[in-house]
ZADO-1210 file (C-alpha; in nm, 4 decimals, padded with zeros to 6 digits):
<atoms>
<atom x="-01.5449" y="01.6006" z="-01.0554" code="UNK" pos="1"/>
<atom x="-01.2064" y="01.5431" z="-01.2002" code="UNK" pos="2"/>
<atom x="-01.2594" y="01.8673" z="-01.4218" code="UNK" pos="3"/>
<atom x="-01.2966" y="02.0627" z="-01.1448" code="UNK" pos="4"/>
<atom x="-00.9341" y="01.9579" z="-01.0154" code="UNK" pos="5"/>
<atom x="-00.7730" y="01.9830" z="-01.3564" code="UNK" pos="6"/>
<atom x="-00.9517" y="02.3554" z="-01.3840" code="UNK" pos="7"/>
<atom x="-00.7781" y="02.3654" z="-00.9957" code="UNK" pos="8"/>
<atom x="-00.4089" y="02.2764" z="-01.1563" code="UNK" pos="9"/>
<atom x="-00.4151" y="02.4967" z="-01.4624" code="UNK" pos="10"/>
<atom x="-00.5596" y="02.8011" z="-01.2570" code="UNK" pos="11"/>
<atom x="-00.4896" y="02.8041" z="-00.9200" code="UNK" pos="12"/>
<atom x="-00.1845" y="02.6479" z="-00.9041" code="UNK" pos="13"/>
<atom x="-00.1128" y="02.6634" z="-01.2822" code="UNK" pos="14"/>
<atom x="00.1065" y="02.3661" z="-01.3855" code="UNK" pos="15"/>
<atom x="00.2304" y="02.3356" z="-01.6495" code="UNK" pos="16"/>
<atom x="-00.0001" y="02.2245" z="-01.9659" code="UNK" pos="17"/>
<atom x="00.2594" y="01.8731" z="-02.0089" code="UNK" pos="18"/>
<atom x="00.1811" y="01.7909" z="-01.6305" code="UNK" pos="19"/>
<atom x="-00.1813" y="01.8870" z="-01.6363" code="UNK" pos="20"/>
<atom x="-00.2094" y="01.6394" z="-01.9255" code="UNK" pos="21"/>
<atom x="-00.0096" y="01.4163" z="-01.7522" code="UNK" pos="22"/>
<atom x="-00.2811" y="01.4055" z="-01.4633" code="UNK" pos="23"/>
<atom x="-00.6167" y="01.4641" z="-01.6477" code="UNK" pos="24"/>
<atom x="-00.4644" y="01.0625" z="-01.8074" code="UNK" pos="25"/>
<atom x="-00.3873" y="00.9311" z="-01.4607" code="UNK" pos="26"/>
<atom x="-00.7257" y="01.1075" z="-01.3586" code="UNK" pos="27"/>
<atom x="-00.8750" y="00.8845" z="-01.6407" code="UNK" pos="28"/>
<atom x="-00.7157" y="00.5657" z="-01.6664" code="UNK" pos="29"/>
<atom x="-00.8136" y="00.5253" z="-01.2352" code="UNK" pos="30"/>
<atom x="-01.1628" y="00.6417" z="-01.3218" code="UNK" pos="31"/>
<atom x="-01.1725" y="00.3514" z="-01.6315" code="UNK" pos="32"/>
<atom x="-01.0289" y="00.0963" z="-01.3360" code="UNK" pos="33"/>
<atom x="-01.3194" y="00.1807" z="-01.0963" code="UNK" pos="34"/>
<atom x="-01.5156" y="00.1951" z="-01.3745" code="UNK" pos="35"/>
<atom x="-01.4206" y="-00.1783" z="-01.4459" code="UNK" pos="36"/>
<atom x="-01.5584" y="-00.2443" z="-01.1078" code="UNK" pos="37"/>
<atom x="-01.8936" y="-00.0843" z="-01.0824" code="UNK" pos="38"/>
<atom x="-01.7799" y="00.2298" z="-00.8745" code="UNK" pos="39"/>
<atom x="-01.7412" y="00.5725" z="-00.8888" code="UNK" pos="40"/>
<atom x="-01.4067" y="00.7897" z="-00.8082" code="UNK" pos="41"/>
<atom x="-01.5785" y="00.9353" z="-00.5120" code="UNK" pos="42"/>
<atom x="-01.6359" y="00.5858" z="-00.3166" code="UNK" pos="43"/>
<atom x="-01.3163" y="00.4362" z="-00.3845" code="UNK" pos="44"/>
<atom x="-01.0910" y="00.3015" z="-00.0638" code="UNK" pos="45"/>
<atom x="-00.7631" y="00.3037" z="00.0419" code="UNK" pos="46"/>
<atom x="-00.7645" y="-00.0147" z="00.0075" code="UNK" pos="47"/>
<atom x="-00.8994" y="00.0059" z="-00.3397" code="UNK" pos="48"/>
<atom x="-00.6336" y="00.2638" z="-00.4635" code="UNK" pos="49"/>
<atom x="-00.3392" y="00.0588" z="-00.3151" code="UNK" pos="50"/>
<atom x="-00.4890" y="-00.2399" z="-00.5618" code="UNK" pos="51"/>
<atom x="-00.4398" y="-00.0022" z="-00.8597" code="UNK" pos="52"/>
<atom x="-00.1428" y="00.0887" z="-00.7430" code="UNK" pos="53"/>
<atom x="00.0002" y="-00.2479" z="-00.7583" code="UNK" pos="54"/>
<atom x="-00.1973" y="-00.3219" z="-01.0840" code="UNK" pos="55"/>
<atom x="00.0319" y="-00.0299" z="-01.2129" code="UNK" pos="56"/>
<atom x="00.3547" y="-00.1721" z="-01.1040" code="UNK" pos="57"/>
<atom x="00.2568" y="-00.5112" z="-01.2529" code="UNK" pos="58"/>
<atom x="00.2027" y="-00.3374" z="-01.5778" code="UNK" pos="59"/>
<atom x="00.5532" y="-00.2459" z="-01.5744" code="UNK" pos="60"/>
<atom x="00.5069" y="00.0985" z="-01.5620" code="UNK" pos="61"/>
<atom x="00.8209" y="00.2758" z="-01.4702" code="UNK" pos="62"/>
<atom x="00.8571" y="00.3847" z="-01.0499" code="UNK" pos="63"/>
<atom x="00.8707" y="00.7317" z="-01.1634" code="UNK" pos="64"/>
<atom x="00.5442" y="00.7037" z="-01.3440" code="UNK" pos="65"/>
<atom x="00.3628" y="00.5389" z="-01.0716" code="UNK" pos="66"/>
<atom x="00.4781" y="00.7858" z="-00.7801" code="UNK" pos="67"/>
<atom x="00.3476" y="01.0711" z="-01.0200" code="UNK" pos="68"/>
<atom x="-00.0043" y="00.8974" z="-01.0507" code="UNK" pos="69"/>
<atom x="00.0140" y="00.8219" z="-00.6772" code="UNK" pos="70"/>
<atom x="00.0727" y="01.2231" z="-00.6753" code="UNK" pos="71"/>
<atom x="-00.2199" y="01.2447" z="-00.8764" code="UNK" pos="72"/>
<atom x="-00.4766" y="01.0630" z="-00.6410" code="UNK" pos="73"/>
<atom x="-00.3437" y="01.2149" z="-00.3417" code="UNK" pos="74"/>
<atom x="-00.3979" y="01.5911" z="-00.4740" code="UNK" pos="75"/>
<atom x="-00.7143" y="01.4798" z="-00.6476" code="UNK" pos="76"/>
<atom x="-00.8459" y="01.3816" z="-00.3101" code="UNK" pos="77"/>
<atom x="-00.7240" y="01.6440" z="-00.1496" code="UNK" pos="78"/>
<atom x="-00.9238" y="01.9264" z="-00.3286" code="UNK" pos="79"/>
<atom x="-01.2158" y="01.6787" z="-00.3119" code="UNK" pos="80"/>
<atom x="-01.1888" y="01.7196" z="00.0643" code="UNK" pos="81"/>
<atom x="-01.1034" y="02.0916" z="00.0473" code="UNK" pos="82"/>
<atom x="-01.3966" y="02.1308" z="-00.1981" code="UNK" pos="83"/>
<atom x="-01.6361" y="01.9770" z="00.0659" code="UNK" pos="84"/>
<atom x="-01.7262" y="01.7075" z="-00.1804" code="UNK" pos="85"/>
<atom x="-01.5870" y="01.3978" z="00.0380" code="UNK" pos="86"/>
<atom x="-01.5485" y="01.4155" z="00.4568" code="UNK" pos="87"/>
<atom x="-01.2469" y="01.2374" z="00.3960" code="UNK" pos="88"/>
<atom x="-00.9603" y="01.1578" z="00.1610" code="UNK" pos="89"/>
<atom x="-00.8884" y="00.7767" z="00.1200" code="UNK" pos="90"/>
<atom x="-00.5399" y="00.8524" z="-00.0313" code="UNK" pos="91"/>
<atom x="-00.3868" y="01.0861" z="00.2890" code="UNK" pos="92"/>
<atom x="-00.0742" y="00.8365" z="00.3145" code="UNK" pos="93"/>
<atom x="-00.0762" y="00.6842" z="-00.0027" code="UNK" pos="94"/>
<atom x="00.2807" y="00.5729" z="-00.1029" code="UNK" pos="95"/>
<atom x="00.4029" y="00.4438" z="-00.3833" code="UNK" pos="96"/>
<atom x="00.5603" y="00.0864" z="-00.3642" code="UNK" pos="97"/>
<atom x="00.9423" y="00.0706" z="-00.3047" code="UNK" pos="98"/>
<atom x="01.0816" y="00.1270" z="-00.6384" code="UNK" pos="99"/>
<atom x="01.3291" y="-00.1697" z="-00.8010" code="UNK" pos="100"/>
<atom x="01.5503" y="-00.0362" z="-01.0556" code="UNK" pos="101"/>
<atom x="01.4815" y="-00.4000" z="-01.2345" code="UNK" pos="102"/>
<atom x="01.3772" y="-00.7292" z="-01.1152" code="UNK" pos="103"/>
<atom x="01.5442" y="-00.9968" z="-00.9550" code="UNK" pos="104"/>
<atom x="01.7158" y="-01.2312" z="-01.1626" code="UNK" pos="105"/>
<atom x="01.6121" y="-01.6118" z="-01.0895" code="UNK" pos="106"/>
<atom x="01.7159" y="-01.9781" z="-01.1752" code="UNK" pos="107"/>
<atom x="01.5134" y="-02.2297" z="-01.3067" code="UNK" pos="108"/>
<atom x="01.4358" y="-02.5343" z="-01.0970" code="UNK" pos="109"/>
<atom x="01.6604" y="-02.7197" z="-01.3549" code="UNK" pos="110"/>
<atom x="01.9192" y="-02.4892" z="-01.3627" code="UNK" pos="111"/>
<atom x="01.9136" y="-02.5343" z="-00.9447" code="UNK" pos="112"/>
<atom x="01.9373" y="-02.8985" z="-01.0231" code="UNK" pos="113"/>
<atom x="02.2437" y="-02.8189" z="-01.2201" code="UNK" pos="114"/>
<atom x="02.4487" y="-02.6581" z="-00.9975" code="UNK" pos="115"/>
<atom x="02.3268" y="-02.9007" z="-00.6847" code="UNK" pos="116"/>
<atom x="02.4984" y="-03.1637" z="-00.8941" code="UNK" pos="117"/>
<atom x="02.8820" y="-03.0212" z="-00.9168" code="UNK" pos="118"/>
<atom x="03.0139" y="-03.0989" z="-00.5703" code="UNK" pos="119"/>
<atom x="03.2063" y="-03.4285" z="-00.5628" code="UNK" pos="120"/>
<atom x="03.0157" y="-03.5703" z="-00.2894" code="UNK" pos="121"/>
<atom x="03.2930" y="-03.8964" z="-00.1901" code="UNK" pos="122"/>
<atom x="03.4828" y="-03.6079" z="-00.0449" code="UNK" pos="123"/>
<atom x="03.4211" y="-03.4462" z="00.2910" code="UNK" pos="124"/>
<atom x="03.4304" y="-03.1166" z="00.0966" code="UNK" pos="125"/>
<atom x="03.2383" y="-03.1667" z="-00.1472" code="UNK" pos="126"/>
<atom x="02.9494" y="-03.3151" z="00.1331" code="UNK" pos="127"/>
<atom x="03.0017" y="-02.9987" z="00.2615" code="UNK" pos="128"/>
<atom x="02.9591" y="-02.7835" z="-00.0217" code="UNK" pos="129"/>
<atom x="02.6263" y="-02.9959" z="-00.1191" code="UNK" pos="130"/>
<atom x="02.4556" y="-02.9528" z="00.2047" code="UNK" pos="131"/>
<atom x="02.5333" y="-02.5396" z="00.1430" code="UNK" pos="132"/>
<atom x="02.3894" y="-02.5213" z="-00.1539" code="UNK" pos="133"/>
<atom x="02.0740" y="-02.7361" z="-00.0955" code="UNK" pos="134"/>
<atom x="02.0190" y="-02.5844" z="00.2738" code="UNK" pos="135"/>
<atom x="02.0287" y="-02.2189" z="00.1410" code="UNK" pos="136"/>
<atom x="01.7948" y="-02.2921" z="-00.2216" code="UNK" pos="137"/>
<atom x="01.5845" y="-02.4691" z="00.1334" code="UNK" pos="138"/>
<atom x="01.5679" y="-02.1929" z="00.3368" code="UNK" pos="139"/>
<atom x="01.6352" y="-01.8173" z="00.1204" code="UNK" pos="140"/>
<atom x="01.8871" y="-01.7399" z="00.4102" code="UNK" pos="141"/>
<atom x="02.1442" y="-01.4516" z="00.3247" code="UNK" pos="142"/>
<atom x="02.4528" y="-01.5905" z="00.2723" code="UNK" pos="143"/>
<atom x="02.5855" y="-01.3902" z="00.6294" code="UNK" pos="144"/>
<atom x="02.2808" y="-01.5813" z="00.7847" code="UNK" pos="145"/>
<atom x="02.4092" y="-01.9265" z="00.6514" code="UNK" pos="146"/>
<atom x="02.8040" y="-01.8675" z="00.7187" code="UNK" pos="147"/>
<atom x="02.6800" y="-01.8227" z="01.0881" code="UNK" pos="148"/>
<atom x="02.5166" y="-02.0831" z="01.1550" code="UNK" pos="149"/>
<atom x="02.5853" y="-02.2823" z="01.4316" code="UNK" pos="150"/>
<atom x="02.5363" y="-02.6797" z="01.4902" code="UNK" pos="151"/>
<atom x="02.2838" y="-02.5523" z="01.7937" code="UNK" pos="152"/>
<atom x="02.1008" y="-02.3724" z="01.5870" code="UNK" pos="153"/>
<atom x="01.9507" y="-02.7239" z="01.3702" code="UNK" pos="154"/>
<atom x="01.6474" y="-02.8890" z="01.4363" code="UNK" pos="155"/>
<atom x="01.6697" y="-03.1627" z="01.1707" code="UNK" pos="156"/>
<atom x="01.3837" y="-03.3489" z="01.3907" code="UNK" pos="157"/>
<atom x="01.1268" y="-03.1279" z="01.3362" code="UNK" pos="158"/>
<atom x="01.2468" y="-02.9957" z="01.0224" code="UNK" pos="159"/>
<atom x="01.3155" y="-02.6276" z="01.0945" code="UNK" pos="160"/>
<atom x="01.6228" y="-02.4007" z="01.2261" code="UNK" pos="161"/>
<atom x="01.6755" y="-02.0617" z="01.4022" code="UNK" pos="162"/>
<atom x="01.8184" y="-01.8252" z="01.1857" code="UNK" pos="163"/>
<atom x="01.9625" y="-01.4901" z="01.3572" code="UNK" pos="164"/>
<atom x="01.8995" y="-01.2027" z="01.0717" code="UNK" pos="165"/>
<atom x="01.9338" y="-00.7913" z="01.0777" code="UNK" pos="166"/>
<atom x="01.9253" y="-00.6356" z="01.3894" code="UNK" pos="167"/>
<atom x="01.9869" y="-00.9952" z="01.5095" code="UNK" pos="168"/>
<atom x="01.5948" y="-01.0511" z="01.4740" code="UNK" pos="169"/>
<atom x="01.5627" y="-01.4114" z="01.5464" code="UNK" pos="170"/>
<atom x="01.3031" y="-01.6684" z="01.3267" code="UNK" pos="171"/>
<atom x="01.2391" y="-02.0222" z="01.2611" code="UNK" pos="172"/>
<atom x="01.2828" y="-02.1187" z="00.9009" code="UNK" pos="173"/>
<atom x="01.1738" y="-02.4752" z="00.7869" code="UNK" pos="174"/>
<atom x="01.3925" y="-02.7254" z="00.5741" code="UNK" pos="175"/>
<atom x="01.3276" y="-02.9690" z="00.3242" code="UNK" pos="176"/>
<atom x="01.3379" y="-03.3570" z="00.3471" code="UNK" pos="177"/>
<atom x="01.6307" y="-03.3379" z="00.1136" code="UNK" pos="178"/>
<atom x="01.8392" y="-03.0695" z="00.2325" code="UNK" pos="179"/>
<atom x="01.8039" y="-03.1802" z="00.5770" code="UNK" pos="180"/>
<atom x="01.9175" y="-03.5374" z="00.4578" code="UNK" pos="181"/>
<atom x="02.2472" y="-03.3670" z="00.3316" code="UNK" pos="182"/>
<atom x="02.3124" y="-03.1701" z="00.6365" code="UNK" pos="183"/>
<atom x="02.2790" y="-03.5087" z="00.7936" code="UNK" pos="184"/>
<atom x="02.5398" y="-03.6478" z="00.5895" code="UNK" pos="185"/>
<atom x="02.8053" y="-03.4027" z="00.5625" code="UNK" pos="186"/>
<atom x="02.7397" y="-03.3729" z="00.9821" code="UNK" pos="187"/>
<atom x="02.8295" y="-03.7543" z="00.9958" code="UNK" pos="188"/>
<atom x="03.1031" y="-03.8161" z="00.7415" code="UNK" pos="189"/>
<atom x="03.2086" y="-03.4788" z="00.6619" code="UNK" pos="190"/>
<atom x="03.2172" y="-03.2021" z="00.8923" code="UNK" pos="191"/>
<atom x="03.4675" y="-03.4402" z="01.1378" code="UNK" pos="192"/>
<atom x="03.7175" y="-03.4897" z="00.8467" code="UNK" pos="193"/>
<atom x="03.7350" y="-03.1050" z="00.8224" code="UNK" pos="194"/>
<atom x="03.7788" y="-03.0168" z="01.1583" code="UNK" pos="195"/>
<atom x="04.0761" y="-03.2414" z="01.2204" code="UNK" pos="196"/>
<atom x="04.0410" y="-03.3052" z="01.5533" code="UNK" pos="197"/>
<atom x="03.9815" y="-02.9411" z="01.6559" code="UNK" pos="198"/>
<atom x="03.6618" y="-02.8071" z="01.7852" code="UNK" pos="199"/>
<atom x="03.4078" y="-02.5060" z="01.6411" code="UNK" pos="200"/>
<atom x="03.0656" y="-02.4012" z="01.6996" code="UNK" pos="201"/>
<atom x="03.0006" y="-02.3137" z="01.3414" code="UNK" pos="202"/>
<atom x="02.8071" y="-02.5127" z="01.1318" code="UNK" pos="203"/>
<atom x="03.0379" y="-02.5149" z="00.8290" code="UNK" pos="204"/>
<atom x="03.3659" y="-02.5234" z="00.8880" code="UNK" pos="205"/>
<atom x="03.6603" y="-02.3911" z="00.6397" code="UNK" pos="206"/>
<atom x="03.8269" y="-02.7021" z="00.4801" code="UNK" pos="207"/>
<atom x="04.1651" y="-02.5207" z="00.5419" code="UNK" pos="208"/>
<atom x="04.2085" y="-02.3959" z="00.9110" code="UNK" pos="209"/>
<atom x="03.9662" y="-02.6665" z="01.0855" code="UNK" pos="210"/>
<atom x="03.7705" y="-02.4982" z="01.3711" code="UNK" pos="211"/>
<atom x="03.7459" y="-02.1438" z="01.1329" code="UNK" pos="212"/>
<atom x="03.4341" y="-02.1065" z="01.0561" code="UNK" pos="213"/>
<atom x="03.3549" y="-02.0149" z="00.6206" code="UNK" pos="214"/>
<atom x="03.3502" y="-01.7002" z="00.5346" code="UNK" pos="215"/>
<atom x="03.1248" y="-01.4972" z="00.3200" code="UNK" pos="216"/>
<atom x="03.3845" y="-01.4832" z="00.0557" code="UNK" pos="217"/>
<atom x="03.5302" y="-01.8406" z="00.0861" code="UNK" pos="218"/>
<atom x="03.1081" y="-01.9323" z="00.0197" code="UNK" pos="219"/>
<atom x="03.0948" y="-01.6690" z="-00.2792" code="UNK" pos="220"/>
<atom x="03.3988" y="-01.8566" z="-00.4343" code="UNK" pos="221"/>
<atom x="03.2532" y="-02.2032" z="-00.3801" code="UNK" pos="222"/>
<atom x="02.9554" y="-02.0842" z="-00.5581" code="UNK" pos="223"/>
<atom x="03.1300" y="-01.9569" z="-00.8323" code="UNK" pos="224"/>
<atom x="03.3472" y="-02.2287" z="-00.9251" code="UNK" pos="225"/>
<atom x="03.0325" y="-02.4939" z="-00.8856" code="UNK" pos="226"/>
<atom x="02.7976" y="-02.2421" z="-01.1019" code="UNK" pos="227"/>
<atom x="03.1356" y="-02.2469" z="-01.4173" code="UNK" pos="228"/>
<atom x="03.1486" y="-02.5998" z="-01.3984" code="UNK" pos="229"/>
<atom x="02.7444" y="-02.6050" z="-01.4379" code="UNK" pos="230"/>
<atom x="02.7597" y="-02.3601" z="-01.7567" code="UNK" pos="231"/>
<atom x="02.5492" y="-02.0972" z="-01.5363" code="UNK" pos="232"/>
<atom x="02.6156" y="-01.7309" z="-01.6127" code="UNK" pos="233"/>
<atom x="02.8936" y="-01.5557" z="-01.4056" code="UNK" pos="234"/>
<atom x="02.6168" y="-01.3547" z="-01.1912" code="UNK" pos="235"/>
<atom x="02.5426" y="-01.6376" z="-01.0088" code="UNK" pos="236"/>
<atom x="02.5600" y="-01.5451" z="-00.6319" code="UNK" pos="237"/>
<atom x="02.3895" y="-01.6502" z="-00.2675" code="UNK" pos="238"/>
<atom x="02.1439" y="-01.4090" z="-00.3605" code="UNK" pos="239"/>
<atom x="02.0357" y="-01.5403" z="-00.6795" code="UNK" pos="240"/>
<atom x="01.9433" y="-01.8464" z="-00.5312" code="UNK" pos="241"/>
<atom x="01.7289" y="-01.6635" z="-00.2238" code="UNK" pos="242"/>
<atom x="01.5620" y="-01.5022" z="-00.5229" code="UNK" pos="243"/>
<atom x="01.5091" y="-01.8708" z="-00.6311" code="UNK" pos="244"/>
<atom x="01.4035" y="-01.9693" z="-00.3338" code="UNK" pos="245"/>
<atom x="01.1409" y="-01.6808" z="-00.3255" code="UNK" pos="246"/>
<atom x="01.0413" y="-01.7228" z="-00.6803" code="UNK" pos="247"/>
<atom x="00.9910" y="-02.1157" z="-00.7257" code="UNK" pos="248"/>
<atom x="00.7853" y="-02.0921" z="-00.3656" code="UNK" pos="249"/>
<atom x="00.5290" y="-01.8116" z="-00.4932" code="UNK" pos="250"/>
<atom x="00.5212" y="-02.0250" z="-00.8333" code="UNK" pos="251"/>
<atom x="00.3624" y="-02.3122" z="-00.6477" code="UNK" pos="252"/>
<atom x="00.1425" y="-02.1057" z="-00.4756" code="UNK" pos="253"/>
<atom x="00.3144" y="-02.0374" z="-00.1818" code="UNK" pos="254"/>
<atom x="00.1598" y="-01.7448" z="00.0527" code="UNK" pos="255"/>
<atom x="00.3385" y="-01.4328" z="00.0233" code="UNK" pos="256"/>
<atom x="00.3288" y="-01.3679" z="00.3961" code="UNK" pos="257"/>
<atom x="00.4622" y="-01.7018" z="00.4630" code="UNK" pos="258"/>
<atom x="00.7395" y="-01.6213" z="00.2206" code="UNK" pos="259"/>
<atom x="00.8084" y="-01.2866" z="00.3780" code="UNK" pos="260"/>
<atom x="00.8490" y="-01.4740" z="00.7018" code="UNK" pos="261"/>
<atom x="01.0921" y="-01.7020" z="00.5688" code="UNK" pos="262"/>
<atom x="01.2947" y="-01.4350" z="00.4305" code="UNK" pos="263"/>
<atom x="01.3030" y="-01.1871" z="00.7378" code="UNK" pos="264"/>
<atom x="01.1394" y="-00.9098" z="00.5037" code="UNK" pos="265"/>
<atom x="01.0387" y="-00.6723" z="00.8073" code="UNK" pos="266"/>
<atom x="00.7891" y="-00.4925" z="00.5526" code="UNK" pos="267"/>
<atom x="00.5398" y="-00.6587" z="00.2830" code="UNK" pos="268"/>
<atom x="00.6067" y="-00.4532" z="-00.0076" code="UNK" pos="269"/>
<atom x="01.0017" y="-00.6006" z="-00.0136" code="UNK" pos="270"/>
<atom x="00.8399" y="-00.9359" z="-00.0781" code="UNK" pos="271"/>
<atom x="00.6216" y="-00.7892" z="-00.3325" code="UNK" pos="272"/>
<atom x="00.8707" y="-00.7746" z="-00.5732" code="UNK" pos="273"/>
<atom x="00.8593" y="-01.1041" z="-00.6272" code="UNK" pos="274"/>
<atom x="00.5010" y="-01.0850" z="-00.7393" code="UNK" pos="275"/>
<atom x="00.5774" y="-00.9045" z="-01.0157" code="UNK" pos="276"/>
<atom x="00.8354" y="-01.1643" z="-01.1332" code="UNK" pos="277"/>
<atom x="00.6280" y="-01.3761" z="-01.1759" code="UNK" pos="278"/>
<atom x="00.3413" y="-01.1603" z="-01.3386" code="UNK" pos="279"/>
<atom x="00.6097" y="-01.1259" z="-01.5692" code="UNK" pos="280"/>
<atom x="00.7050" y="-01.4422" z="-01.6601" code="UNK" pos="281"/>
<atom x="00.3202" y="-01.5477" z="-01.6813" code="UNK" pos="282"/>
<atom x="00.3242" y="-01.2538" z="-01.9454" code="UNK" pos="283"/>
<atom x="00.5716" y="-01.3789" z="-02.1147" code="UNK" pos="284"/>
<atom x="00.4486" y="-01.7472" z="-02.0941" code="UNK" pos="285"/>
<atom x="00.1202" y="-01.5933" z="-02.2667" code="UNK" pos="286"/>
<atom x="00.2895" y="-01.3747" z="-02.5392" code="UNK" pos="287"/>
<atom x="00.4856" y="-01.6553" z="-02.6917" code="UNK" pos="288"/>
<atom x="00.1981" y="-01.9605" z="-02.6522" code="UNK" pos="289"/>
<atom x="-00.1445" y="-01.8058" z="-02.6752" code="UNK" pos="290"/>
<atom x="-00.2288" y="-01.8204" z="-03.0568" code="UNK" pos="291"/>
<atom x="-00.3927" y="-01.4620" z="-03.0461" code="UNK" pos="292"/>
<atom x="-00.1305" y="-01.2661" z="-02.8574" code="UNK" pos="293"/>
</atoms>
């Protein structure tokens, strides 16, 4: 079956001998996979080929790579069809994943910890800057999504809050015991001392200008200078700790959908990434502890 389509390549539409090797190994390596599963090439799904598709991209295989094997089992299908050896092809609108140029960076739980501990809490400030930090490693929000925030938008009750994201899509993300207990506290000692008297709508409010709300920027800085004082690496931004956020969740078996909720993903395969994080950290948990790796 497959040497009929590599016969196809070289004489019909004669490729080149590099890139008719290249697919007579893609060719292969999908027909060891079903293989590995008790099938044949001709009775795989598309819901079968999308799983060895992923497998790929877990294997780290490079995004160029996998679109060309994705190539592979689209054409290969194709002639099947044209061939009148299958009614139908199960890879018609196959697509390869959304290609990362690298994965996202993370922090550890304890280097979280870390930076939660910088701001001097006595201070209305520094109240302020604690219930930031915890309520976005809480919630994954983008750091334009937390600046704009609004008091009304809270639901420290129930545990949740509306969050207004791209295109101004609207969703309900929950929050944690202890972040909510900080927002609570910089809400009753701290957001009052900032404001001076004057009134604003925002959430957090800019210790310099009372009723202004905090900018992306003025946020970005805050982070910053908290993440030097914690001995964290100079890339530490808002969306390092949304990657976090994402990363510790799936960790502790968090569902993915649930996690692509949270994060206003409007499409699966952006939350994916984070799957292959931590496929590669559990590789690299294995490499260095199992005594035959």
């Amino acid at each position: 079956m497959s040497d009929a389509y590599l016969t196809h390549l070289t004489a019909e539409r004669r490729l080149a001998s590099n890139s008719v090797e290249s697919y007579e190994r893609d060719l292969r390596q999908l027909a060891g996979r079903a293989a590995g599963r008790g099938m044949g090439l001709d009775v795989l799904t598309r819901q079968d080929l999308e799983g060895f598709v992923q497998e790929l991209m877990s294997e780290g295989r490079s995004p160029r790579s996998v679109a060309r094997a994705v190539a592979c089992y689209r054409g290969f299908y194709r002639f099947l069809v044209m061939d009148g050896r299958l009614a139908a092809s199960p890879a018609d609108d196959l697509r390869p994943p959304r290609a990362w140029k690298r994965l996202p960076r993370y922090l550890s739980v304890e280097e979280v910890d870390r930076l939660l501990s910088q701001p001097d809490v006595t201070t209305p400030q520094g109240l302020r800057d604690r219930a930031l930090i915890e309520l976005l490693y809480a919630t994954g929000m983008r750091v334009s999504e937390m600046v704009g925030l609004r008091q009304a938008d809270l639901n420290l009750e129930a545990s949740y809050l509306t969050c207004s994201g791209k295109g101004d899509k609207q969703r309900i993300v929950p929050i944690g015991d202890e972040a909510a207990r900080w927002v609570r506290g910089y809400l009753r000692e701290g957001r009052a001392a900032l404001l001076k008297k004057r009134t604003s709508t925002r959430l957090f409010v800019n210790a310099r200008g009372g009723g202004r709300g905090l900018s992306r920027v003025g946020f970005w800085k805050i982070l910053k200078g908290y993440a030097r004082k914690a001995g964290l690496p100079a890339s530490v931004s808002p969306h390092l700790l949304r990657h976090s956020f994402a990363t510790h969740l799936l960790e502790r078996g968090a569902d993915l959908r649930a996690i692509q909720m949270m994060l206003g993903h409007a499409d699966l395969s952006t939350t994916q990434i984070y799957t292959h994080v931590l496929e590669q950290r559990l590789r690299t948990v294995y490499d260095r502890f199992h005594p035959r790796a």
